[in-house]
C-alpha positions in Angstrom: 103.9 9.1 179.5 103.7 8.9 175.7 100.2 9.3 175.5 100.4 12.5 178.1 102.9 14.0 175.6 101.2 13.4 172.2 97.8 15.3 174.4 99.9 17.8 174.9 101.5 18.2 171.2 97.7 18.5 169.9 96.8 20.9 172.5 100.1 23.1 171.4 99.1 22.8 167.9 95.1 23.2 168.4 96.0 26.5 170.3 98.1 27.6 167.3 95.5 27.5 165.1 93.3 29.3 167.2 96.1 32.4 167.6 96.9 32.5 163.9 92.9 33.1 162.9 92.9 36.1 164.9 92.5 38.7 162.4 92.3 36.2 159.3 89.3 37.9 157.7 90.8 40.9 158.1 93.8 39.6 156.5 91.8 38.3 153.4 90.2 41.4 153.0 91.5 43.6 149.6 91.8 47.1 151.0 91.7 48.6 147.5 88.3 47.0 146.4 85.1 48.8 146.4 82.6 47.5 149.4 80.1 50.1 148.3 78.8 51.9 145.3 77.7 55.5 145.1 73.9 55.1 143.7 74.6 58.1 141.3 76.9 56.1 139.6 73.8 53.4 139.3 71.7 55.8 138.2 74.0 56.9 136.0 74.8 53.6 134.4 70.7 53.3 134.0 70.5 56.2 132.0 73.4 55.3 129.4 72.5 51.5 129.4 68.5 53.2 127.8 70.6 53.3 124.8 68.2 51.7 122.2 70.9 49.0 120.4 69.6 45.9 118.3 66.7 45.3 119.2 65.5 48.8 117.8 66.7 47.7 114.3 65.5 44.2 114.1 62.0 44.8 115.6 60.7 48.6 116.2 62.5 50.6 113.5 61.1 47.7 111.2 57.8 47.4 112.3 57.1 51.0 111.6 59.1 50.7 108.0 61.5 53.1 108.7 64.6 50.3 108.2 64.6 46.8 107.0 67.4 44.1 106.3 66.5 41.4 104.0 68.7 39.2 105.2 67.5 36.6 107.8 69.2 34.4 110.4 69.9 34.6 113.6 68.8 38.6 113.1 64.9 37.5 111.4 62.9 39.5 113.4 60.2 42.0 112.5 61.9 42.1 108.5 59.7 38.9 108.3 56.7 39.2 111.1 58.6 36.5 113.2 58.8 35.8 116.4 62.7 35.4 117.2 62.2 35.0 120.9 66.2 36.1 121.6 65.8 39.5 119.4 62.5 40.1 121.2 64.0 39.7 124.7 66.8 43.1 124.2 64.4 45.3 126.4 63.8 43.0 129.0 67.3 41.7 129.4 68.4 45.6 129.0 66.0 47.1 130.8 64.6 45.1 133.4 67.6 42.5 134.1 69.8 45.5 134.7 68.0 49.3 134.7 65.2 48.1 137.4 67.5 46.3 139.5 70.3 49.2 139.7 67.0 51.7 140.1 65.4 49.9 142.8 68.3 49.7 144.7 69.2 53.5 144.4 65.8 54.4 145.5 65.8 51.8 148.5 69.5 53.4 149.3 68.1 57.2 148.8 64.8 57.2 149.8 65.6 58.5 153.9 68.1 60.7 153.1 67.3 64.2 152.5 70.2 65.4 151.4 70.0 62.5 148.4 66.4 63.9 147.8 67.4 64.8 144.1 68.9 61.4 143.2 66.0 59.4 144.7 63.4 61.5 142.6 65.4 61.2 139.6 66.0 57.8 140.1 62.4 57.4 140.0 61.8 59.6 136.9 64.1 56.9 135.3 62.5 53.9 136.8 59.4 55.1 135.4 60.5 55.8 131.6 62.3 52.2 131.8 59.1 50.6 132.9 57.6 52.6 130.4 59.3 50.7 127.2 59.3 47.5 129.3 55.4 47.4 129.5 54.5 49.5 125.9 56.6 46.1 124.6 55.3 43.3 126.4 52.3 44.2 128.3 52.0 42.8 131.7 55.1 42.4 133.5 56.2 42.4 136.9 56.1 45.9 138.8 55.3 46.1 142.4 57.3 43.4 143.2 60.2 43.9 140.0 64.0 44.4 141.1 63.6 43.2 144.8 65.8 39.9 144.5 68.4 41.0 146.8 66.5 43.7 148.8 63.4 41.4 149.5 64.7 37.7 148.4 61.7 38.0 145.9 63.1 35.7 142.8 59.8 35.1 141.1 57.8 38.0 140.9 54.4 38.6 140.1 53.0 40.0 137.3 51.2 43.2 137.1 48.3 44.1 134.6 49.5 47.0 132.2 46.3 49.5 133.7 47.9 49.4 137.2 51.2 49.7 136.0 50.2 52.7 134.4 48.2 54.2 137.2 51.0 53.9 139.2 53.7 55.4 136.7 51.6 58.1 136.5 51.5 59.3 140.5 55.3 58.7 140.3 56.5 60.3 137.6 53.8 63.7 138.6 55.0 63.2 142.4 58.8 62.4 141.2 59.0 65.5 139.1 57.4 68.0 141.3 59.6 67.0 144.3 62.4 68.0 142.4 64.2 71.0 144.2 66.9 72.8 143.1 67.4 74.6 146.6 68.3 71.2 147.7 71.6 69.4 147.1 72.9 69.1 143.6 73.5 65.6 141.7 76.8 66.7 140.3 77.8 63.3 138.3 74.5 63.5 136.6 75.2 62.7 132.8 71.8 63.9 131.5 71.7 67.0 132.6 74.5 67.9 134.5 72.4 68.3 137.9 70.1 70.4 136.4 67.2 70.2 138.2 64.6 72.6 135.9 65.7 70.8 133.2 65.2 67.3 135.1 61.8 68.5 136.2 60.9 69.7 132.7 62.2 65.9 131.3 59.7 64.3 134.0 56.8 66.4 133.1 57.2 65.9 129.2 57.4 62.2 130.1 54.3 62.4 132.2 52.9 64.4 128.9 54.1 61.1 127.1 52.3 58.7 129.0 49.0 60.5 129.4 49.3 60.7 125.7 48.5 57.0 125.6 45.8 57.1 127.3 43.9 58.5 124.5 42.0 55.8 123.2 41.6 53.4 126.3 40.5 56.6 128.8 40.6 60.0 127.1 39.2 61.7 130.1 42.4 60.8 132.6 44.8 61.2 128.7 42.9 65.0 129.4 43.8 64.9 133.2 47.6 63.9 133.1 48.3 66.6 130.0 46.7 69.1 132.2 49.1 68.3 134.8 52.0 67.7 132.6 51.5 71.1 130.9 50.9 73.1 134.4 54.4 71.3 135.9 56.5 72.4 133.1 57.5 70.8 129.7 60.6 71.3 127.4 61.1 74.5 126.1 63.5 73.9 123.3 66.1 71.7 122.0 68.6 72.3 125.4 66.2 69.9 126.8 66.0 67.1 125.0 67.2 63.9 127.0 70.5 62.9 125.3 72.7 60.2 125.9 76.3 61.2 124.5 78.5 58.9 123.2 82.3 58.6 123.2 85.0 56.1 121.9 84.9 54.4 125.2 80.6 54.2 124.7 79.9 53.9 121.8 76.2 54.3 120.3 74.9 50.6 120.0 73.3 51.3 116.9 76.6 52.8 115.6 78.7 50.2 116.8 76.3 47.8 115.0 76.0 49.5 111.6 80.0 49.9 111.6 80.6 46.4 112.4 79.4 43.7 111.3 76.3 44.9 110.4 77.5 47.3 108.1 76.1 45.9 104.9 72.6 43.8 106.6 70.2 47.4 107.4 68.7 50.0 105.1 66.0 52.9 105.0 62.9 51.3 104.5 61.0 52.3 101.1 58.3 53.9 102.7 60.5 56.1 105.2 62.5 57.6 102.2 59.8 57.8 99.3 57.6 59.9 102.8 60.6 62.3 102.7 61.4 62.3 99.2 58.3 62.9 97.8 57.6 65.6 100.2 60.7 67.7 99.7 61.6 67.2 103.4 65.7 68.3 104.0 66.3 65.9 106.7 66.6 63.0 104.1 70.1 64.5 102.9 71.1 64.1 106.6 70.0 61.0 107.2 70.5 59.1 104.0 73.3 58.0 101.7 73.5 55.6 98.9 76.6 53.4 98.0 75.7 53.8 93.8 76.2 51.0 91.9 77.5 48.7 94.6 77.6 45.0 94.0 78.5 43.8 97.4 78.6 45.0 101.1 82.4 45.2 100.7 81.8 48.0 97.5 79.8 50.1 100.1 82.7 52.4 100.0 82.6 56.4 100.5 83.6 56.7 96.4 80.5 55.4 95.7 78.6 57.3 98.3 75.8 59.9 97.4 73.9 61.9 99.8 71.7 63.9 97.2 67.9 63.4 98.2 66.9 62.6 94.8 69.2 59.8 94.4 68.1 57.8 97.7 66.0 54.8 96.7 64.8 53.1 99.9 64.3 48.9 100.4 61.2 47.6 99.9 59.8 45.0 103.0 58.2 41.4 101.9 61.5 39.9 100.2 64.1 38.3 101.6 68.1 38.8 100.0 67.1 36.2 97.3 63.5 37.5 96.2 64.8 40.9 96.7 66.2 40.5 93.0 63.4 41.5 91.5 62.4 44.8 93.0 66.2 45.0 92.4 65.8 44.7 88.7 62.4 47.2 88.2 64.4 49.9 90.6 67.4 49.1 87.4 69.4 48.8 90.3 72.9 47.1 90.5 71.7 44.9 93.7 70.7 45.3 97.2 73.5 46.4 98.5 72.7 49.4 96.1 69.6 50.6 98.3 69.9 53.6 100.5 71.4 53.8 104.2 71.2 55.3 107.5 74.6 57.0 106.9 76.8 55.7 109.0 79.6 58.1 109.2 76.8 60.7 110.5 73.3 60.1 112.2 74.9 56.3 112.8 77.9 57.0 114.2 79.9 55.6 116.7 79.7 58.5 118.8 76.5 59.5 117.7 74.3 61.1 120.5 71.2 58.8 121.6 68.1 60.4 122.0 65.1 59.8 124.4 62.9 62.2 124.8 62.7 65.8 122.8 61.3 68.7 122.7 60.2 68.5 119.1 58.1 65.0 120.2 56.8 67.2 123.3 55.5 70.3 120.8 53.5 67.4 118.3 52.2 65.7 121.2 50.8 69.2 122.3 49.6 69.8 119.1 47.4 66.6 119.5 46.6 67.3 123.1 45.4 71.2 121.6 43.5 69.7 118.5 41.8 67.2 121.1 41.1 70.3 123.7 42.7 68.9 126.1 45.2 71.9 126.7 45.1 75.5 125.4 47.5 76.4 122.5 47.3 76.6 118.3 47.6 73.0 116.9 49.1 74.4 114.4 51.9 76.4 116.5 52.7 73.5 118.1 52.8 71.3 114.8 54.9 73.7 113.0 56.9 74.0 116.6 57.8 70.6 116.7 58.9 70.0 113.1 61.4 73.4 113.1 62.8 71.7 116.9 63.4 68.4 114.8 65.4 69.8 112.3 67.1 72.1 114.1 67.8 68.9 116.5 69.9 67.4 113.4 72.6 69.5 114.5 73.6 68.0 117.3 74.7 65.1 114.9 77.5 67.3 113.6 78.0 70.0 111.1 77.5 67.8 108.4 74.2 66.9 109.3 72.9 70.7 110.1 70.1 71.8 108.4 70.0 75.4 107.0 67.4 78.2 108.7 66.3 78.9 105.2 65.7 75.2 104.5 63.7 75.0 107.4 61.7 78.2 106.7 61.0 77.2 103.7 59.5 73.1 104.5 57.5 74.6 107.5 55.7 77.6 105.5 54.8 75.1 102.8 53.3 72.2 105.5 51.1 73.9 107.6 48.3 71.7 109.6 45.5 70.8 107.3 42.1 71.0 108.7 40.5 67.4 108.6 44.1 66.1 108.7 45.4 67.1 112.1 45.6 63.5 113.8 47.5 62.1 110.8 49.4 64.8 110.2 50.5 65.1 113.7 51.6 61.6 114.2 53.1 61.2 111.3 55.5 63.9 111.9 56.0 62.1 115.3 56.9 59.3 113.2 59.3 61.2 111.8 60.8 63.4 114.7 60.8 60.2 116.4 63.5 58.5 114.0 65.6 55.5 115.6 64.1 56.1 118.9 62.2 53.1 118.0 60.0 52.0 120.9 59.0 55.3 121.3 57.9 55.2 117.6 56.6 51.8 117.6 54.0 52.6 120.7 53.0 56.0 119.3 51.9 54.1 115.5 50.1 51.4 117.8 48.7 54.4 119.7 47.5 56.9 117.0 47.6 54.4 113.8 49.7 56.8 112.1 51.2 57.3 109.8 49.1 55.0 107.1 51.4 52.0 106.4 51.0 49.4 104.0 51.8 45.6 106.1 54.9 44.0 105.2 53.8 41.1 102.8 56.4 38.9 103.3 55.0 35.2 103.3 55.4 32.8 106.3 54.7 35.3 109.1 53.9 34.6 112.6 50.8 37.1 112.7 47.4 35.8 112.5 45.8 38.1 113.1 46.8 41.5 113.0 48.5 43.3 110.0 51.1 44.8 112.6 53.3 43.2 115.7 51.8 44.6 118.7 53.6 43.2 121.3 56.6 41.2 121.4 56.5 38.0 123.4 58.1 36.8 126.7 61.7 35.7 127.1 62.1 32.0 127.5 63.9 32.4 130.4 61.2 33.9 132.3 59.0 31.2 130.8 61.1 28.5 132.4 62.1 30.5 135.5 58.8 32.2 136.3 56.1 29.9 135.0 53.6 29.9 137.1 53.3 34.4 137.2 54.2 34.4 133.2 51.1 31.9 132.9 48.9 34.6 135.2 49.4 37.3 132.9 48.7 35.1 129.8 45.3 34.5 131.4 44.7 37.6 132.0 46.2 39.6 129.2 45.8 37.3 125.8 48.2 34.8 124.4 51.9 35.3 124.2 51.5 36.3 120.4 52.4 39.3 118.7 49.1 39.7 117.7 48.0 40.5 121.1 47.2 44.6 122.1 48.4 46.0 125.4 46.0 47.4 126.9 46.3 51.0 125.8 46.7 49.7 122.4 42.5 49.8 121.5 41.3 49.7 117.9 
């Protein structure tokens, strides 16, 4: 009889259980959290995370001698031609861990839907431009199969050379941008361009411009093909077109944020950036520049001290570190290093700073080259003079304080016209300029063009061997470890994981 009754307790209990799951997951379920998220909002979060940030000052802005710290540390990087493996891996982890991932899904998410026609084109303008600076830094990297972890369970994918990257980036950003249609529905959280679509369309054309643009060397007849095409599509018009990123307290700009922090006293304009603008009379050094005189330390660096004349600006030299440093110090009669000139961080570096991408004025010297080569129709020297006006007029958008007058510019653009047997270097090294802490954009064109002519950076101990310039930056060590056996493919097939290898658009 006992034993019947205990039976019977564990069946009561047993059947309990049973009633009270009904509706448990339910029950466990927050009703307030997000199951889904709107892909504009990914794409969105793509564009402001293209923000160049560290990685722009420690490696491209250097290589190029446009800044320099002398300091080293966990920060060495390009300021001594070393290979600091974390430093080097800010594009990847930026770009590919998080910009290709959110990308590929909004495509995957948008690509059936016609009324998301916009979004999934756009999204694949912006996939291309990120794989653009992924592969213009490292080479071969993974493409075809790149962001697909979740969507395809692909967790080690495989590399793909640079050529078929290209190929590829190509057909989408021509296809992307001409299936742009404003008749269709309108992205209306866009942060670029408000939903714009002829101002999108124009964006992916002057990218496409961009990229056929490095073709020049390594296949000058498709580099003639893809301007043709970009020109015919539709490029940037003006300065309402540039690609922008705009910052606010709750953004900051990472380059900003870095130079107001504690960074504040490490970076300064490079010796050859400020003596190219000094020497030539240029205006936009008084809106870029400032100079803390007679400062003794970092902490001294004070806006009493601060002086924004151009003739004052005396730029760092490259090949010391903060110790050797003393005696290019002493022959400038200088008080120390911290008495070199800045990027002025209440302006051009502030926190809320704009970002730019892409501009107009890089879009008019590009066409200037692409006229000068024949590859489009057009005055070289229109387009020359076109770009450096845009440029200077782009200052501007900085702030008031950064403006540059109509009469200024009148007057620097009448008295630098295109030189014949100059064009290339003149061309590219007003890219160089224009181009100004949009550093990957400046590193690849230098690579691409050679210009402007640069000294090397002398400083002893470097990791080069062979090349006076970085021209790659090496592989993270986590896709070393992770991703071996693809990373080791591309190795093969590209060169060693040196920063002495060329990409392959990158031909001497």
């Amino acid at each position: 009889m006992k034993s019947k009754l205990r039976i019977s307790a564990i069946l009561l209990v047993l059947s309990g259980l049973v009633s009270c799951d009904k509706g448990f997951d339910e029950m466990n379920v927050n009703p307030i959290a997000l199951t889904a998220v709107d892909p504009s909002y990914q794409l969105n979060s793509s564009i402001i995370n293209t923000a160049p940030g560290y990685g722009n000052l420690s490696y491209e802005t250097t290589i190029v001698k446009q800044m320099i710290t002398p300091f080293s540390g966990q920060g060495t990087a390009a300021n001594f031609n070393q290979d600091n493996r974390s430093v080097a891996a800010g594009n990847w982890n930026n770009l590919y861990q998080n910009n290709i991932k959110e990308l590929t899904d909004v495509i995957a998410k948008t690509k059936d839907l016609p009324a998301r026609s916009n979004l999934y084109n756009m999204a694949r303008i912006w996939r291309a431009y990120s794989f653009m600076i992924l592969t213009d830094t490292y080479g071969d990297i993974p493409y075809k199969q790149a962001g697909k972890s979740l969507l395809e369970a692909i967790t080690s994918p495989a590399y793909d050379s640079q050529e078929s990257i290209y190929m590829d980036l190509l057909t989408e950003l021509e296809t992307a941008s001409t299936a742009l249609d404003a008749t269709k529905a309108r992205v209306t959280t866009d942060v670029l361009y408000d939903g714009d679509i002829a101002r999108w369309k124009r964006f992916g054309f002057s990218l496409l411009l961009r990229a056929g643009m490095r073709l020049s060397k390594v296949n000058p007849v498709k580099a003639a093909e893809i301007v043709g095409k970009a020109v015919a599509g539709g490029v940037m018009q003006s300065n309402a077109d540039n690609a922008i990123i705009r910052h606010n307290p709750n953004f900051t700009n990472p380059v900003g944020s870095q130079l107001n922090g504690g960074q504040s006293a490490f970076f300064y304009l490079a010796q050859d950036f400020v003596d190219h603008l000094k020497n030539g009379n240029d205006p936009r050094l008084a809106a870029i520049s400032v100079r803390y005189v007679g400062a003794a330390s970092g902490a001294q660096q004070v806006e009493t001290r601060a002086n924004r004349t151009p003739a004052v600006q005396i730029g760092a030299p490259l090949g010391f570190d903060n110790t050797t440093i003393a005696t290019a110090v002493k022959a400038s009669n200088l008080a120390s290093l911290w008495d070199y000139s800045q990027l002025d961080r209440t302006r051009i570096a502030g926190l809320t700073a704009p970002s730019f991408l892409v501009t107009y004025a890089q879009t008019q010297l590009l066409l200037a080259e692409a006229s000068f080569r024949n590859w489009t129709t057009g005055t070289p020297g229109t387009f020359y003079a076109n770009g450096i006006r845009a440029h200077m007029q782009q200052l501007a958008l900085y702030g008031t304080s950064t403006a540059i007058a109509d009469a200024a510019i009148n007057t620097f653009v009448s008295a630098n016209p295109l030189t014949v047997g100059r064009e290339l270097q003149e061309i590219n090294t007003q890219y160089w300029v224009a181009s100004f802490l949009i550093g990957p954009e400046t590193w690849a064109n230098f690579r691409r063009s050679g210009f402007p002519v640069l000294t090397p950076n002398p400083f002893p101990g470097k990791d080069l061997k062979t090349e006076p310039f970085i021209r790659r930056l090496t592989y993270t060590d986590a896709e070393l470890n992770v991703n071996s056996t693809n990373v080791q493919a591309a190795i093969a097939r590209q060169g060693a994981d040196v920063m002495d290898t060329r990409v392959w658009w990158d031909k001497k």
